[in-house]
C-alpha positions in Angstrom: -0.9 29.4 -2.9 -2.2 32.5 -4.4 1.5 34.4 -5.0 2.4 31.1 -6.9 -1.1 31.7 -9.1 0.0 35.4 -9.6 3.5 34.3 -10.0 2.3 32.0 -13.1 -0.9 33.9 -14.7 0.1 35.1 -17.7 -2.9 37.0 -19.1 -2.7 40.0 -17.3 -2.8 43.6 -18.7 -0.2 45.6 -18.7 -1.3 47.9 -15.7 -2.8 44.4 -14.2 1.4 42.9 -14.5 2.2 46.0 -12.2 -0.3 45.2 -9.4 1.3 41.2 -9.9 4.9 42.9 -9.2 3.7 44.8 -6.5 2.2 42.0 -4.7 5.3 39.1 -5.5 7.7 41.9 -4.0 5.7 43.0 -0.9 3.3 40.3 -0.1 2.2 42.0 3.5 1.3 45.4 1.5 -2.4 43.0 1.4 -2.5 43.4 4.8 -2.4 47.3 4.5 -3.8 48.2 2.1 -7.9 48.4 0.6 -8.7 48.4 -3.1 -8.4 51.8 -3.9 -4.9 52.3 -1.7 -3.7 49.0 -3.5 -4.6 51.0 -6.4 -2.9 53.7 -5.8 0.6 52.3 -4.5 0.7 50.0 -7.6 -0.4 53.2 -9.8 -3.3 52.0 -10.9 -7.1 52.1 -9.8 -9.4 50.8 -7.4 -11.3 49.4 -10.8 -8.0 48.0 -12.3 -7.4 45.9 -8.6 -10.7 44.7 -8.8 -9.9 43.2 -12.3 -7.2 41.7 -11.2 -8.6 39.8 -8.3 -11.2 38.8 -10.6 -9.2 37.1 -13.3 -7.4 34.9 -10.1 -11.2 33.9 -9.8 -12.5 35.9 -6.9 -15.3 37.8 -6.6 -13.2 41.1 -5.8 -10.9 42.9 -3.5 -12.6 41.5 -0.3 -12.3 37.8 -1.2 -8.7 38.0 -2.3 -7.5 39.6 0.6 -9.2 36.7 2.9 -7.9 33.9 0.9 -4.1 36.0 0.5 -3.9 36.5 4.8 -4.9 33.1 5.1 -1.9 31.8 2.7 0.4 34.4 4.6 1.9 31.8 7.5 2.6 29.2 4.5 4.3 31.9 2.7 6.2 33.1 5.3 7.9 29.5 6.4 8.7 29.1 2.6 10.4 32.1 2.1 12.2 31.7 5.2 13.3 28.2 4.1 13.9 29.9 0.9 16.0 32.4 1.9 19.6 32.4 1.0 21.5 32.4 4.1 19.2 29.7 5.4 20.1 27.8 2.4 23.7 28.4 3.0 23.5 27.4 6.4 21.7 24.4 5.4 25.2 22.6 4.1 25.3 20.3 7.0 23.1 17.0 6.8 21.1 17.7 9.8 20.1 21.1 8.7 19.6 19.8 5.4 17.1 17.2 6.4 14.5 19.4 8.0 15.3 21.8 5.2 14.5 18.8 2.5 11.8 17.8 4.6 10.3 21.5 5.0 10.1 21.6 1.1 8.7 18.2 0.2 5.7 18.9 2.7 5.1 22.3 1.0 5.2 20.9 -2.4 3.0 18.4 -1.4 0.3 20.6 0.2 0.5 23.1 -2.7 -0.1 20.0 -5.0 -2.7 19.0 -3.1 -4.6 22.3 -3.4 -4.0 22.5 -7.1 -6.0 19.3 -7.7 -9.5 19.5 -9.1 -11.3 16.5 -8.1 -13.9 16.7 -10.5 -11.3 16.6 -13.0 -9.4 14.1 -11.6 -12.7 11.6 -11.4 -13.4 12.2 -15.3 -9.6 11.4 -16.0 -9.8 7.9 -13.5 -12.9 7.0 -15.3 -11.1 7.0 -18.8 -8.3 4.9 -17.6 -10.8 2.7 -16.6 -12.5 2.4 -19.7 -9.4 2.7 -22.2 -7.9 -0.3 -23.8 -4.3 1.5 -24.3 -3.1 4.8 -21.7 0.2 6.5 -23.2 2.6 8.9 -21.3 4.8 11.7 -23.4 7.8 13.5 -21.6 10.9 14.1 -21.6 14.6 14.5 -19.5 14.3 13.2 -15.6 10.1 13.4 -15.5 10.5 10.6 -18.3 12.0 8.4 -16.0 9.3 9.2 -13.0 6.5 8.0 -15.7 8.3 4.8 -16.8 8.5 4.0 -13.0 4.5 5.2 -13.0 4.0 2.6 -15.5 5.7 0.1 -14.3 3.7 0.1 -10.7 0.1 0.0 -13.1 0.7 -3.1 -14.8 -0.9 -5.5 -12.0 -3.6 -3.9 -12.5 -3.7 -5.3 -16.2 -3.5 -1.4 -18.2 -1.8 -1.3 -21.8 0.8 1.3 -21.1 3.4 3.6 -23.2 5.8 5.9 -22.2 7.9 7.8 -24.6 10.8 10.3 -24.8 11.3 11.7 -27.7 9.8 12.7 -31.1 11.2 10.0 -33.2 8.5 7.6 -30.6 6.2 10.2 -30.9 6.1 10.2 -34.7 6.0 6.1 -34.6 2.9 5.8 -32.4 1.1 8.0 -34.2 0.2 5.2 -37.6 -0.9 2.2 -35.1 -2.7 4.6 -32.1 -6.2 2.7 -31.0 -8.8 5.0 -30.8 -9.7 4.2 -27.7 -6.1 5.8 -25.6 -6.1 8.2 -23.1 -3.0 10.0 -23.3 -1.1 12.5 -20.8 1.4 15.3 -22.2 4.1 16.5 -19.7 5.5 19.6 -20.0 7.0 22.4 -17.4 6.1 25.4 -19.1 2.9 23.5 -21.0 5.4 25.3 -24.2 7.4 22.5 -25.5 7.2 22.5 -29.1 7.8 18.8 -29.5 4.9 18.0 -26.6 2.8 20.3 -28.5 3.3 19.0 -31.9 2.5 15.8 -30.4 -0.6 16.9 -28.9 -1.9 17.8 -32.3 -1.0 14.7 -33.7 -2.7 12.8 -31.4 -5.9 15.2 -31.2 -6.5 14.6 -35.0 -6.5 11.3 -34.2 -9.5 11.3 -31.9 -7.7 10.7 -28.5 -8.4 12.2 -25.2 -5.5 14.1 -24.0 -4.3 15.1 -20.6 -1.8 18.0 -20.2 0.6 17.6 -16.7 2.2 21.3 -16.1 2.8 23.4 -13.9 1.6 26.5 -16.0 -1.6 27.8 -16.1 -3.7 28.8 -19.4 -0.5 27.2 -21.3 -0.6 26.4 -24.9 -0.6 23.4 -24.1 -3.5 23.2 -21.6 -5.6 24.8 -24.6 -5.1 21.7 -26.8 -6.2 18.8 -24.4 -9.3 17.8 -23.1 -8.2 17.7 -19.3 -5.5 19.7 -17.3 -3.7 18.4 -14.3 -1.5 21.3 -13.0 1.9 20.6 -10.9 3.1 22.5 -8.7 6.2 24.6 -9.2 7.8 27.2 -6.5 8.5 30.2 -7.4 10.7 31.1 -4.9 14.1 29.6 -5.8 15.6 29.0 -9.1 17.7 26.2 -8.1 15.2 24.3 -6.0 12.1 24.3 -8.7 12.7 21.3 -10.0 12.9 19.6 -6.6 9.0 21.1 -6.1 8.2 20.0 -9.3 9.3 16.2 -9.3 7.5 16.1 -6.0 3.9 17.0 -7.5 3.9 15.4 -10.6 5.2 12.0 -8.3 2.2 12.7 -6.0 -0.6 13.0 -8.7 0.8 10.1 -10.1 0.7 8.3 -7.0 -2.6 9.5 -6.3 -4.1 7.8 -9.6 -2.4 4.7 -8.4 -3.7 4.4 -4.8 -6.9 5.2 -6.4 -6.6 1.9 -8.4 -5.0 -0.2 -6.1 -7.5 0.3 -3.8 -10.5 -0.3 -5.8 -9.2 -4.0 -7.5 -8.5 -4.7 -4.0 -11.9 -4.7 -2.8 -12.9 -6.5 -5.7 -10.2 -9.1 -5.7 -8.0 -9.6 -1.7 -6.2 -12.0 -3.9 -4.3 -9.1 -5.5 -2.5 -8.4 -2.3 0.2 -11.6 -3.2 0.1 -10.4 -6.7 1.7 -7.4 -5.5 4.0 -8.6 -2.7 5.1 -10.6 -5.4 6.7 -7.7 -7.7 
Protein backbone atom coordinates (compact mmCIF):
# COMPACT_ATOMS: atom_id res chain seq x y z
CA UNK A 1 0.00 0.00 0.00
CA UNK A 2 1.35 3.29 -0.94
CA UNK A 3 1.04 5.10 2.76
CA UNK A 4 3.11 2.05 4.05
CA UNK A 5 5.83 3.01 1.05
CA UNK A 6 5.69 6.68 2.15
CA UNK A 7 5.63 5.56 5.68
CA UNK A 8 9.07 3.66 5.05
CA UNK A 9 11.07 5.78 2.21
CA UNK A 10 13.60 7.26 3.79
CA UNK A 11 15.31 9.45 1.13
CA UNK A 12 13.22 12.16 0.93
CA UNK A 13 14.11 15.92 1.13
CA UNK A 14 13.47 17.90 3.63
CA UNK A 15 10.47 19.80 2.01
CA UNK A 16 9.69 16.21 0.31
CA UNK A 17 9.37 14.68 4.49
CA UNK A 18 6.57 17.47 4.81
CA UNK A 19 4.42 16.40 1.80
CA UNK A 20 5.05 12.47 3.44
CA UNK A 21 3.56 14.00 6.95
CA UNK A 22 0.91 15.56 5.23
CA UNK A 23 -0.29 12.68 3.39
CA UNK A 24 0.28 9.76 6.59
CA UNK A 25 -1.94 12.36 8.72
CA UNK A 26 -4.72 13.13 6.16
CA UNK A 27 -4.74 10.39 3.65
CA UNK A 28 -8.25 11.65 1.84
CA UNK A 29 -6.55 15.30 1.33
CA UNK A 30 -5.50 13.05 -2.27
CA UNK A 31 -8.80 13.05 -3.02
CA UNK A 32 -8.96 16.89 -2.84
CA UNK A 33 -6.45 18.13 -3.76
CA UNK A 34 -4.33 18.62 -7.56
CA UNK A 35 -0.55 18.98 -7.64
CA UNK A 36 -0.23 22.50 -7.13
CA UNK A 37 -3.04 22.67 -4.15
CA UNK A 38 -1.19 19.57 -2.59
CA UNK A 39 1.60 21.87 -2.96
CA UNK A 40 0.44 24.50 -1.40
CA UNK A 41 -1.30 22.85 1.79
CA UNK A 42 1.97 20.91 2.46
CA UNK A 43 3.88 24.34 1.82
CA UNK A 44 5.64 23.35 -0.88
CA UNK A 45 5.24 23.43 -4.75
CA UNK A 46 3.50 21.94 -7.48
CA UNK A 47 7.39 20.93 -8.76
CA UNK A 48 8.35 19.64 -5.24
CA UNK A 49 4.90 17.19 -5.26
CA UNK A 50 5.88 16.04 -8.53
CA UNK A 51 9.30 14.96 -7.07
CA UNK A 52 7.86 13.29 -4.59
CA UNK A 53 5.55 11.06 -6.50
CA UNK A 54 8.32 10.44 -8.61
CA UNK A 55 10.80 9.01 -6.15
CA UNK A 56 7.65 6.42 -5.05
CA UNK A 57 8.11 5.48 -8.79
CA UNK A 58 5.35 7.08 -10.59
CA UNK A 59 5.32 9.06 -13.42
CA UNK A 60 3.75 12.20 -11.56
CA UNK A 61 0.90 13.61 -9.69
CA UNK A 62 -1.77 11.94 -11.92
CA UNK A 63 -0.47 8.34 -11.47
CA UNK A 64 -0.13 8.60 -7.79
CA UNK A 65 -3.38 9.87 -7.16
CA UNK A 66 -4.91 6.76 -9.22
CA UNK A 67 -2.85 4.14 -7.51
CA UNK A 68 -3.41 6.22 -3.77
CA UNK A 69 -7.77 6.25 -4.36
CA UNK A 70 -7.48 2.84 -5.42
CA UNK A 71 -5.52 1.75 -1.97
CA UNK A 72 -8.08 4.02 -0.09
CA UNK A 73 -10.94 1.13 0.90
CA UNK A 74 -7.83 -1.12 2.08
CA UNK A 75 -6.67 1.73 4.16
CA UNK A 76 -9.75 2.58 5.52
CA UNK A 77 -10.68 -1.13 6.95
CA UNK A 78 -7.03 -1.15 8.46
CA UNK A 79 -7.25 1.88 10.25
CA UNK A 80 -10.56 1.04 11.45
CA UNK A 81 -9.30 -2.29 12.65
CA UNK A 82 -6.46 -0.28 13.90
CA UNK A 83 -8.08 2.10 15.77
CA UNK A 84 -7.91 2.07 19.45
CA UNK A 85 -11.24 1.71 20.72
CA UNK A 86 -11.79 -1.11 18.21
CA UNK A 87 -8.87 -2.61 19.66
CA UNK A 88 -10.17 -2.22 23.15
CA UNK A 89 -13.34 -3.58 22.29
CA UNK A 90 -11.71 -6.44 20.75
CA UNK A 91 -10.88 -8.09 24.41
CA UNK A 92 -13.42 -10.70 23.92
CA UNK A 93 -12.42 -13.92 21.86
CA UNK A 94 -15.08 -13.50 19.32
CA UNK A 95 -14.23 -10.04 18.58
CA UNK A 96 -10.70 -10.93 18.71
CA UNK A 97 -10.95 -13.53 16.03
CA UNK A 98 -12.32 -11.49 13.17
CA UNK A 99 -9.95 -8.79 14.43
CA UNK A 100 -6.87 -11.44 14.14
CA UNK A 101 -8.26 -12.70 11.16
CA UNK A 102 -8.79 -9.04 9.58
CA UNK A 103 -4.95 -8.43 10.09
CA UNK A 104 -3.50 -11.68 8.92
CA UNK A 105 -5.38 -11.21 5.51
CA UNK A 106 -4.04 -7.69 5.22
CA UNK A 107 -0.56 -8.63 6.00
CA UNK A 108 -0.89 -11.16 3.61
CA UNK A 109 -2.17 -9.14 0.70
CA UNK A 110 0.28 -6.29 1.40
CA UNK A 111 3.02 -9.09 1.24
CA UNK A 112 1.81 -10.27 -1.70
CA UNK A 113 2.06 -6.95 -3.45
CA UNK A 114 5.53 -6.36 -2.20
CA UNK A 115 6.89 -9.36 -4.08
CA UNK A 116 8.83 -8.98 -7.19
CA UNK A 117 8.58 -11.99 -9.19
CA UNK A 118 11.31 -11.53 -11.26
CA UNK A 119 13.35 -11.32 -8.29
CA UNK A 120 11.93 -14.03 -6.67
CA UNK A 121 12.60 -16.49 -9.95
CA UNK A 122 16.47 -15.39 -9.85
CA UNK A 123 16.52 -16.23 -6.07
CA UNK A 124 14.50 -19.95 -6.72
CA UNK A 125 16.95 -20.59 -9.40
CA UNK A 126 20.02 -20.21 -6.99
CA UNK A 127 18.59 -22.48 -4.45
CA UNK A 128 18.32 -24.77 -7.08
CA UNK A 129 21.74 -24.65 -8.13
CA UNK A 130 23.53 -24.13 -4.61
CA UNK A 131 25.21 -26.99 -2.88
CA UNK A 132 24.77 -25.23 0.74
CA UNK A 133 21.70 -22.27 1.47
CA UNK A 134 22.30 -20.44 4.97
CA UNK A 135 19.77 -18.29 6.93
CA UNK A 136 21.01 -15.32 9.48
CA UNK A 137 18.48 -13.84 12.12
CA UNK A 138 17.93 -13.28 15.15
CA UNK A 139 15.09 -13.26 18.43
CA UNK A 140 11.51 -14.94 17.42
CA UNK A 141 12.14 -14.72 13.25
CA UNK A 142 15.15 -17.14 14.11
CA UNK A 143 12.91 -19.67 15.18
CA UNK A 144 10.35 -19.10 12.02
CA UNK A 145 13.69 -19.97 9.71
CA UNK A 146 14.76 -23.07 11.76
CA UNK A 147 11.11 -24.29 11.20
CA UNK A 148 11.68 -23.00 7.27
CA UNK A 149 14.55 -25.28 7.26
CA UNK A 150 13.36 -27.90 8.75
CA UNK A 151 10.20 -28.34 6.06
CA UNK A 152 13.19 -28.09 3.03
CA UNK A 153 15.15 -31.00 3.87
CA UNK A 154 12.94 -33.62 1.82
CA UNK A 155 13.81 -31.92 -0.78
CA UNK A 156 17.61 -32.86 -0.12
CA UNK A 157 18.99 -28.79 0.37
CA UNK A 158 22.20 -28.35 2.71
CA UNK A 159 20.75 -25.84 5.14
CA UNK A 160 22.02 -23.45 8.13
CA UNK A 161 20.41 -21.29 10.26
CA UNK A 162 22.14 -19.16 12.83
CA UNK A 163 21.49 -16.74 15.69
CA UNK A 164 24.04 -14.98 16.65
CA UNK A 165 27.48 -13.54 15.86
CA UNK A 166 29.67 -16.09 17.59
CA UNK A 167 27.85 -18.72 14.50
CA UNK A 168 28.25 -16.02 12.28
CA UNK A 169 32.04 -15.56 12.92
CA UNK A 170 32.38 -19.72 12.79
CA UNK A 171 30.85 -20.18 9.35
CA UNK A 172 32.76 -17.70 7.85
CA UNK A 173 36.55 -20.08 7.65
CA UNK A 174 34.63 -23.35 6.13
CA UNK A 175 31.74 -21.30 3.76
CA UNK A 176 31.55 -23.22 0.08
CA UNK A 177 31.60 -20.85 -2.50
CA UNK A 178 28.83 -22.06 -3.92
CA UNK A 179 25.93 -20.76 -0.79
CA UNK A 180 23.15 -18.66 -1.23
CA UNK A 181 22.63 -16.92 1.84
CA UNK A 182 19.56 -14.74 3.18
CA UNK A 183 20.06 -11.91 5.96
CA UNK A 184 17.02 -10.99 8.12
CA UNK A 185 16.73 -7.91 9.53
CA UNK A 186 13.55 -5.44 10.52
CA UNK A 187 15.03 -2.28 9.91
CA UNK A 188 17.68 -3.88 7.15
CA UNK A 189 20.16 -1.80 10.20
CA UNK A 190 21.35 -4.45 12.38
CA UNK A 191 24.92 -3.99 12.87
CA UNK A 192 25.61 -7.68 13.55
CA UNK A 193 23.45 -8.78 10.17
CA UNK A 194 25.45 -6.22 8.44
CA UNK A 195 28.82 -7.15 9.63
CA UNK A 196 27.85 -10.48 8.54
CA UNK A 197 26.79 -9.51 5.21
CA UNK A 198 30.22 -8.20 4.58
CA UNK A 199 31.82 -11.13 5.69
CA UNK A 200 30.11 -13.25 3.64
CA UNK A 201 30.27 -10.74 0.42
CA UNK A 202 34.07 -10.94 0.59
CA UNK A 203 33.72 -14.33 0.38
CA UNK A 204 32.03 -14.45 -2.95
CA UNK A 205 28.46 -15.54 -1.79
CA UNK A 206 25.22 -14.41 -3.14
CA UNK A 207 23.27 -12.75 -0.47
CA UNK A 208 19.57 -12.14 0.07
CA UNK A 209 18.39 -9.38 2.41
CA UNK A 210 14.64 -10.21 4.13
CA UNK A 211 13.28 -6.65 5.53
CA UNK A 212 10.82 -4.80 5.75
CA UNK A 213 12.68 -1.47 4.98
CA UNK A 214 13.24 -0.07 1.81
CA UNK A 215 16.76 1.30 0.38
CA UNK A 216 18.15 -0.07 3.86
CA UNK A 217 21.80 -0.53 4.43
CA UNK A 218 21.41 -3.53 4.33
CA UNK A 219 19.47 -3.97 1.03
CA UNK A 220 22.61 -2.01 -0.49
CA UNK A 221 25.02 -4.83 0.36
CA UNK A 222 23.25 -7.97 -1.15
CA UNK A 223 22.69 -9.06 -4.37
CA UNK A 224 18.77 -9.58 -4.05
CA UNK A 225 16.09 -7.96 -1.79
CA UNK A 226 12.99 -9.60 -0.54
CA UNK A 227 10.93 -6.92 1.37
CA UNK A 228 8.36 -7.87 4.31
CA UNK A 229 5.75 -6.31 5.05
CA UNK A 230 5.38 -4.18 8.23
CA UNK A 231 2.18 -1.98 9.22
CA UNK A 232 2.61 1.14 10.15
CA UNK A 233 -0.31 1.62 11.84
CA UNK A 234 0.11 0.17 15.34
CA UNK A 235 3.10 -0.01 17.39
CA UNK A 236 2.00 -2.99 19.27
CA UNK A 237 0.72 -5.09 16.50
CA UNK A 238 3.88 -4.66 13.91
CA UNK A 239 5.43 -7.52 14.78
CA UNK A 240 2.28 -9.61 14.29
CA UNK A 241 2.29 -8.14 10.40
CA UNK A 242 5.69 -8.81 10.21
CA UNK A 243 5.96 -12.62 11.27
CA UNK A 244 3.07 -13.08 8.91
CA UNK A 245 5.07 -11.90 5.67
CA UNK A 246 8.28 -13.15 6.27
CA UNK A 247 6.22 -16.80 7.08
CA UNK A 248 4.45 -16.27 3.75
CA UNK A 249 7.54 -15.70 1.49
CA UNK A 250 9.04 -18.43 3.12
CA UNK A 251 6.17 -20.51 2.45
CA UNK A 252 5.96 -19.34 -0.96
CA UNK A 253 9.71 -20.62 -1.84
CA UNK A 254 8.59 -23.93 -0.36
CA UNK A 255 5.35 -24.57 -2.27
CA UNK A 256 7.36 -23.52 -5.14
CA UNK A 257 9.67 -26.54 -4.46
CA UNK A 258 7.36 -28.97 -3.28
CA UNK A 259 5.50 -28.70 -6.18
CA UNK A 260 8.15 -28.97 -8.82
CA UNK A 261 9.92 -32.50 -7.22
CA UNK A 262 6.50 -33.65 -7.11
CA UNK A 263 5.97 -33.69 -10.70
CA UNK A 264 9.14 -35.14 -11.15
CA UNK A 265 8.99 -37.73 -8.54
CA UNK A 266 4.72 -38.71 -7.12
CA UNK A 267 6.79 -40.91 -4.93
CA UNK A 268 7.73 -37.87 -2.77
CA UNK A 269 4.18 -37.60 -1.58
CA UNK A 270 4.88 -40.77 1.27
CA UNK A 271 8.17 -39.12 1.77
CA UNK A 272 6.41 -36.34 3.14
CA UNK A 273 3.40 -37.92 4.94
CA UNK A 274 6.05 -39.60 6.46
CA UNK A 275 7.66 -36.44 8.45
Amino acid sequence: MILDDISKYTHFSTQEKEIAKLIVSQPHIIIQCNAEQLGKKSYTSKSTVIRFCQKLHFKGYHDFKLKFIQDLPMLEQSMTLLDEENLLASYPIEKTLPFTLGMSQYALQESCKNVNVQTLNRIINKIKNAKRIEFYGTGENYLILQAFAFRMQPFGFSIYVYNDIYDHNDMFTNIHQNTVAFIFSLTGANSAMIECTKKLKKKGIYTVALTANYQSDLEALCDETLNTYLSSFHQHLHLLTQNISLQYILDTIYTHFYIEQLKNNPDLKSRFSAT
